[in-house]
C-alpha positions, 0 to 999 in steps of 0.5 A: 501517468496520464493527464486524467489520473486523480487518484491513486487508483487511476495511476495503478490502471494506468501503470496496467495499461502502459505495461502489465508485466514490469515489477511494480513493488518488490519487497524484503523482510531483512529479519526474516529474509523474505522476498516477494516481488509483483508486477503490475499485474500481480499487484492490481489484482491484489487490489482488486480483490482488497477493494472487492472485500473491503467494498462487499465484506466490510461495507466500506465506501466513500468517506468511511475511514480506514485505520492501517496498523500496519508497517511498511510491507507489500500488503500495506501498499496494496490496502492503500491503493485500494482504498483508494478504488473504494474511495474510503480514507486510509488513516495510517496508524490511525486511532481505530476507536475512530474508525469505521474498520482496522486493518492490523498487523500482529503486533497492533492486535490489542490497539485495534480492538479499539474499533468497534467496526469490522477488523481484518487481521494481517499475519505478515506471514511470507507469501501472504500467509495466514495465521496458524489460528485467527485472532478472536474477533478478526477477518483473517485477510490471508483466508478472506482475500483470495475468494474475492473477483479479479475485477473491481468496480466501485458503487459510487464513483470516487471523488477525487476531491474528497479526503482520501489520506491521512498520516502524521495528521495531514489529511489529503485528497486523492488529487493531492497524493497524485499531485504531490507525487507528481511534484516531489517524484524529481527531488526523489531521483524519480524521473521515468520508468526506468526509475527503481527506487529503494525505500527503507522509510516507514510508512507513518509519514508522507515522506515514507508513502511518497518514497515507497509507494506514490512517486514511483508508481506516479512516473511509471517506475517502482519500487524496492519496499525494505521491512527491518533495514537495521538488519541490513549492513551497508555491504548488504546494501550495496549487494542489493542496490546493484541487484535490484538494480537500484536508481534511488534510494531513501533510508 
């Protein structure tokens, strides 16, 4: 990071600047067996294009709030990031009767119909895939996000001091995630770019989003996001840790 990052926004560009072509985030579905892995590069550029949608489509800004129905999944650390860009308040597992727009997986359809704003579903599909038939009342993210600009550029320039997080009812500010990313990278074994951490947390807690997505990208670093690690025995773990080339891990 550089010392003007204040957002998690400004560590991604910075992650871009340093060394577009590293992995930033690999991801596996034990259930499934998927395995996707980004770079810098590939993963800023699914932000852009979210924050572009999220900004242009939904009409989202500053301040406006973001329920994430989602579990812990490379599509989730991509709206999380991008919210940030736009400025508006990702609220993970938020109440979407209380938000401006939903993001949802497929098993939280129902509750994000609560939201009387604009809802954007996601299938989790591999590869990003799109629904087989969108769900009523739902933007197919897969469908929506590919046709959105390369670049992202906000109409209201961020506030680093403004709420831009909330989980577990702990509300942050931009600054803070960095902050507090910054802060806690050294108790996660997270001490420079060569640091990979592997996180099989979920994302419904600041311990989770600090593991699997905010202190790795704040030391340069990245990370290897596990969905069903029950599924995992500690062979399998042991197999991916030495192929992954693991430096931490947090389960």
């Amino acid at each position: 990071m550089n010392a003007t990052d204040r957002t998690p926004a400004d560590l991604l560009t910075s992650a871009l600047a340093a060394d577009p072509g590293r992995p930033l985030v690999t991801f596996y579905d034990d259930a499934t067996g998927e395995r996707v892995e980004l770079s810098v590069a590939t993963f800023a550029n699914w932000v852009a294009k979210t924050a572009n949608l999220l900004q242009g489509d939904l009409s989202a800004g500053p301040g406006d709030r973001v329920a994430l129905l989602l579990p812990a999944h490379w599509q989730t650390a991509v709206w999380l990031v991008a919210c940030s860009a736009v400025g508006a308040v990702a609220d993970v597992a938020g109440d979407p009767a209380a938000a401006d727009v939903v993001v949802s997986g497929p098993e939280s359809l129902e509750a994000a119909r609560a939201c009387t704003g604009e809802r954007v579903a996601l299938a989790l599909r591999p590869l990003g895939g799109r629904f087989p038939q969108p769900p009523a009342g739902f933007l197919d993210y897969a469908v929506e996000v590919p046709g959105q600009g390369d670049r992202f550029a906000p109409f209201v320039p961020v506030d680093p001091e403004e709420p831009a997080l909330i989980v577990a009812g702990r509300e942050f500010s931009g600054a803070e995630v960095v902050e507090r990313a910054v802060a806690e990278a050294p108790s996660l074994d997270l001490t420079g770019p060569a640091s990979r951490m592997l996180s099989a947390l979920p994302y419904d807690t600041w311990e989770g989003l600090c593991a699997g997505l905010f202190s790795p990208l704040a030391v340069g670093g990245s990370v290897v996001l596990c969905r069903h690690p029950e599924r995992l025995d500690e062979e399998g773990l042991a197999k991916r840790i030495e192929s992954e080339r693991v430096t931490a891990v947090r389960r």
